[in-house]
C-alpha positions as CSV (number, residue, x, y, z in Angstrom):
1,X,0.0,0.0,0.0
2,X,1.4,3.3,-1.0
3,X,1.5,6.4,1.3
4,X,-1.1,8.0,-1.0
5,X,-3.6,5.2,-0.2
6,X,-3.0,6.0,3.4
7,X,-3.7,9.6,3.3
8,X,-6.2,11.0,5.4
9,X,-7.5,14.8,4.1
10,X,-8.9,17.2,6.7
11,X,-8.9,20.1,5.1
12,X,-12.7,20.0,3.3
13,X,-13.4,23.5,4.4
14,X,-10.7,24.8,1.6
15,X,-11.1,21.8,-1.2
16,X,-12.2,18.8,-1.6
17,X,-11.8,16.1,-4.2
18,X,-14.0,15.8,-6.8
19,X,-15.8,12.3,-8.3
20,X,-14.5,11.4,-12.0
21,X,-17.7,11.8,-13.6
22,X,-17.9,15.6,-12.1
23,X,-14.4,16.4,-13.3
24,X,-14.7,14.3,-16.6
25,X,-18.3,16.2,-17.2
26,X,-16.3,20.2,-16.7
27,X,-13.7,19.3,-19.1
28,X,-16.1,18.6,-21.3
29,X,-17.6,21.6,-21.4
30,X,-14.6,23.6,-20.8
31,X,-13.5,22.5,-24.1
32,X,-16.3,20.9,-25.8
33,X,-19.6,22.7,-25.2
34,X,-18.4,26.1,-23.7
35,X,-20.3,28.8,-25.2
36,X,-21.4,32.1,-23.6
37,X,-25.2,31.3,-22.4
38,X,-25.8,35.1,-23.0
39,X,-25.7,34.6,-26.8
40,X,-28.2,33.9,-28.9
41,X,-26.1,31.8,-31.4
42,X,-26.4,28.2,-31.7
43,X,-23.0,27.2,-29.0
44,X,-24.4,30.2,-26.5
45,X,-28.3,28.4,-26.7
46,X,-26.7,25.3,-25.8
47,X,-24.9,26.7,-23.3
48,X,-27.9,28.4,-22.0
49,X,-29.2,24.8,-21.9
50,X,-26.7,23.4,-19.6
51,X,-26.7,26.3,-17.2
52,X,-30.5,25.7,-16.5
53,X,-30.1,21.8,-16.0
54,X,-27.5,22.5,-14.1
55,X,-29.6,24.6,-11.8
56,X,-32.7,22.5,-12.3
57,X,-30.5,19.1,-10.9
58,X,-29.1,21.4,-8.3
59,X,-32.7,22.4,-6.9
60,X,-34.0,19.1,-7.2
61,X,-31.3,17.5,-4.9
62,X,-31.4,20.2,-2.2
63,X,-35.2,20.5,-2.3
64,X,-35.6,23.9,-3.2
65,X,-38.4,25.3,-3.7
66,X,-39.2,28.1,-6.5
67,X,-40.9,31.3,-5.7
68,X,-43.7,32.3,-7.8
């Protein structure tokens, strides 16, 4: 067993790993899918897209609810 196996982090408050899928998902929009969700041009609509799934998964999980 390597030392790296044995590591224990306690420093969560400043960083904390993040699960492959989550870091394989940014990079893919950092240099796949990034488009300015401002825009009305095709890559800036899809971006738009993204940014409103995001917050749509994000609401779900924490259980927020919308104001109307």
């Amino acid at each position: 067993m390597s030392l790296i196996e044995k590591e224990v982090y306690l420093d969560n408050s400043a960083t904390t790993p993040v699960l492959p899928e989550i870091a394989n998902r940014i990079c893919l929009v950092m240099t796949k899918e990034f488009g300015n969700p401002s825009s009305l041009h095709n890559r800036g609509l899809a971006a738009e897209n993204l940014v409103t799934e995001a917050r749509k998964s994000i609401g779900q999980t924490l259980e927020i609810r919308r104001k109307r």
